[in-house]
C-alpha positions in Angstrom: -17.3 -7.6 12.3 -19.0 -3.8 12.7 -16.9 -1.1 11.9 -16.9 2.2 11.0 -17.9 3.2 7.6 -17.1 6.5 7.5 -13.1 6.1 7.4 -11.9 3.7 4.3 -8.0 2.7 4.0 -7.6 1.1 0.0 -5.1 -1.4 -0.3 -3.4 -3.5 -2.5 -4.4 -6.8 -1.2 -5.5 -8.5 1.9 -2.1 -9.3 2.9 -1.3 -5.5 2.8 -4.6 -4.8 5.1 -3.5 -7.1 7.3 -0.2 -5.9 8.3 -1.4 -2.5 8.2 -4.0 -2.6 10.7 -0.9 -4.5 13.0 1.4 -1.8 12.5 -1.4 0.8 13.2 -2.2 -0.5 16.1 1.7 -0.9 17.1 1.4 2.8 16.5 -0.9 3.6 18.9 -4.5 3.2 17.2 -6.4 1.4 19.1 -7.7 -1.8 17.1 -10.8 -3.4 18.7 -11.5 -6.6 17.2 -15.3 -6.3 17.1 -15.1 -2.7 16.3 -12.2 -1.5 13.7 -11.8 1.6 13.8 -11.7 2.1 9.6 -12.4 -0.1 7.0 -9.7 -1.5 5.1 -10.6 -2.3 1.8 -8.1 -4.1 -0.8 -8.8 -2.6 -4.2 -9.8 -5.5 -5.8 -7.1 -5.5 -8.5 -3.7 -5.7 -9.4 -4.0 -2.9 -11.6 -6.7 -0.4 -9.8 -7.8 2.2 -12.6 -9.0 5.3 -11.9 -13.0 4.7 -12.5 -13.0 2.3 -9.7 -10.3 4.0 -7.1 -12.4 7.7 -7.5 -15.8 5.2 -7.1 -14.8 4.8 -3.4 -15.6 9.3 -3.1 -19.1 8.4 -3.6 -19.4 6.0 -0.5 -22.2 7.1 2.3 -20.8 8.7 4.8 -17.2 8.7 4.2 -15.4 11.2 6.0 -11.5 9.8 5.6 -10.1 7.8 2.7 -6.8 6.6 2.6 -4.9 5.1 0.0 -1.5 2.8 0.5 -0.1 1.3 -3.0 4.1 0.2 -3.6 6.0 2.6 -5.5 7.3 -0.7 -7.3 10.4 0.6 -9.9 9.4 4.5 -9.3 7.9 6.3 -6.8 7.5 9.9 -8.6 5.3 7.6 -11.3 3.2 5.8 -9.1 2.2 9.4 -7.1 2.1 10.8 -11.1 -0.9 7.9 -11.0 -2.4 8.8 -8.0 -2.3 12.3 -8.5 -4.2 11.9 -11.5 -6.9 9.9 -9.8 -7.5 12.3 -7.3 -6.7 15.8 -8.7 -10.0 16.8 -10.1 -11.5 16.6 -6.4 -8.9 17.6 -4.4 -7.1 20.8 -5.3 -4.1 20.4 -2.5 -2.1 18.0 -3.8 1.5 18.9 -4.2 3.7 17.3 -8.1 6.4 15.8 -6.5 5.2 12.9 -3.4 5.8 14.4 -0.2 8.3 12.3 2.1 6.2 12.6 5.2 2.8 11.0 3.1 0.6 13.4 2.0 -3.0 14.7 3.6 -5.1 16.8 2.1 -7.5 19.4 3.9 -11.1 18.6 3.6 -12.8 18.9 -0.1 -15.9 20.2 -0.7 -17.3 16.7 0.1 -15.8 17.1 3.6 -14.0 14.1 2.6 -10.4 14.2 3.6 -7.8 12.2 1.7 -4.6 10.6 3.2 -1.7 8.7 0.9 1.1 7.0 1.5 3.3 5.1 -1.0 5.3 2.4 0.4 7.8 2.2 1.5 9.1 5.9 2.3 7.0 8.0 -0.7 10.8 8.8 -2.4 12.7 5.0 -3.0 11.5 2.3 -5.1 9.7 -0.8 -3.4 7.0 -2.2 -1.5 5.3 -2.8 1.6 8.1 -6.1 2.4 10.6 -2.8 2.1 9.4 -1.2 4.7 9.4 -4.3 7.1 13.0 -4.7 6.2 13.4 -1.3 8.5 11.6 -3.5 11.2 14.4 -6.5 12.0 15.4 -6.1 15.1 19.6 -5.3 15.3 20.7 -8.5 16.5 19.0 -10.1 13.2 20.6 -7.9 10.5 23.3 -9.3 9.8 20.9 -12.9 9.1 18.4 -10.4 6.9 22.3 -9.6 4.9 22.6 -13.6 4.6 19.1 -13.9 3.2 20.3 -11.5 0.4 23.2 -13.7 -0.7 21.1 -16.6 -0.5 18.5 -14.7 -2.5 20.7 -13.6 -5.2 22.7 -16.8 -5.6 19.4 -18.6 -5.8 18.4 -16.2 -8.7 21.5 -17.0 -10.3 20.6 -20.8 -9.9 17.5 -20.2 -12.1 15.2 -18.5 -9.2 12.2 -17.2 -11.2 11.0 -14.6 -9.3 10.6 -10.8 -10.9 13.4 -8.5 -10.1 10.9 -5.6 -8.8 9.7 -9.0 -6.2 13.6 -9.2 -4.7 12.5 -7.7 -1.5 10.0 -10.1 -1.2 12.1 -12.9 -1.9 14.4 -11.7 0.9 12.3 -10.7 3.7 10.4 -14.3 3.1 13.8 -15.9 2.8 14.3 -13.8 6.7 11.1 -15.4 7.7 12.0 -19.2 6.9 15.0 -18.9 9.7 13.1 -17.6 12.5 11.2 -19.8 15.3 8.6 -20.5 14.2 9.3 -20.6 10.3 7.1 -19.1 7.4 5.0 -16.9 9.6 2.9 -14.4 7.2 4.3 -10.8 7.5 1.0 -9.2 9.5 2.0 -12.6 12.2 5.7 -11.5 12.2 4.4 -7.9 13.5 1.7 -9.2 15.8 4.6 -12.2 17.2 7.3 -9.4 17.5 9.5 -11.3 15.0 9.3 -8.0 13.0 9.6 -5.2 15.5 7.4 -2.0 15.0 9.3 -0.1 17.7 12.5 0.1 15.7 11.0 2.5 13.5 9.2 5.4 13.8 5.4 4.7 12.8 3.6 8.2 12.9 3.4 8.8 9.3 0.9 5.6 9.3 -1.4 7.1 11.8 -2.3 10.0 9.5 -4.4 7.7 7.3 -6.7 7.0 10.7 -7.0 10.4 12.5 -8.4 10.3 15.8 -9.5 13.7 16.2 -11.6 13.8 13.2 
């Protein structure tokens, strides 16, 4: 589909793009389908280095890249990472990850730089964190449930990685609702996860309007 190529959003995976663009557009950005309004990109690798992250600069045209990773175990260390990617052309950005997401002002590429490290740039986790913030009231207590289920299952032999427990339970969430097993960008887009429960500005910085 066209779209714009001079505003670039790197993500993790396509999974990550995909709920992304919903929630943007849950936010307010408007979200043609035959005409995104940026380009969302997943970087290609589990382990994005900073050759091929810093590569993305050098794109015609671009005007706004943004970049959305999981803090994982620790936060301050994954913005440590991305600092480091992006210091030598961007002289703005603060040590410590600022809780509101961080945007730079424009370098001397006029390329301005937008990150945000899920799922609140201060607490450990990932992008099925954040989502966690989106069941709707009268479903928390079931989203409590699918923790003990999760954690007696891992003390039946579960195999999945401790820094994946949020995963397991927002998944565990999704296999109770009607319909079961939706992915996480249909949960948004079906209302099963609810975007107006919280606040969704921050995500709009990575896709300013005005510029």
């Amino acid at each position: 589909m066209p779209r714009t190529d001079s505003k670039r959003l790197l993500v993790e995976g396509p999974n990550d793009g995909w709920v992304l663009a919903e929630l943007m557009q849950a936010s307010g950005v408007p979200w043609p389908r035959d005409s995104e309004p940026v380009d969302i990109k997943p970087f290609g690798t589990n382990t994005p280095t900073k050759t091929r992250v810093v590569a993305q600069l050098k794109a015609a045209n671009l005007r706004i890249l943004g970049v959305v990773l999981d803090a994982d175990d620790d936060a301050a260390a994954t913005w440590i990472k991305v600092r480091s990617w992006f210091s030598e052309s961007f002289h703005d950005l603060p040590e410590e990850p600022p809780t509101d997401g961080f945007v730079s002002s424009p370098n001397e590429s006029k390329i301005t730089l937008g990150i945000w490290i899920m799922p609140d740039n201060q607490s450990h986790g990932m992008l099925e964190t954040l989502l966690m913030f989106l069941v709707p009231e009268d479903k928390d207590p079931l989203l409590k449930f699918a923790e003990t289920a999760r954690d007696k299952a891992k003390e039946l032999g579960a195999s999945f990685k401790k820094v994946h427990e949020d995963k397991a339970k927002i998944h565990t969430w999704l296999a109770w609702q009607d319909e079961p097993g939706l992915r996480l960008h249909e949960a948004v887009q079906k209302g099963v996860l609810d975007p107006k429960v919280s606040p969704l500005e921050t995500i709009r910085v990575l896709v300013p309007q005005t510029v």
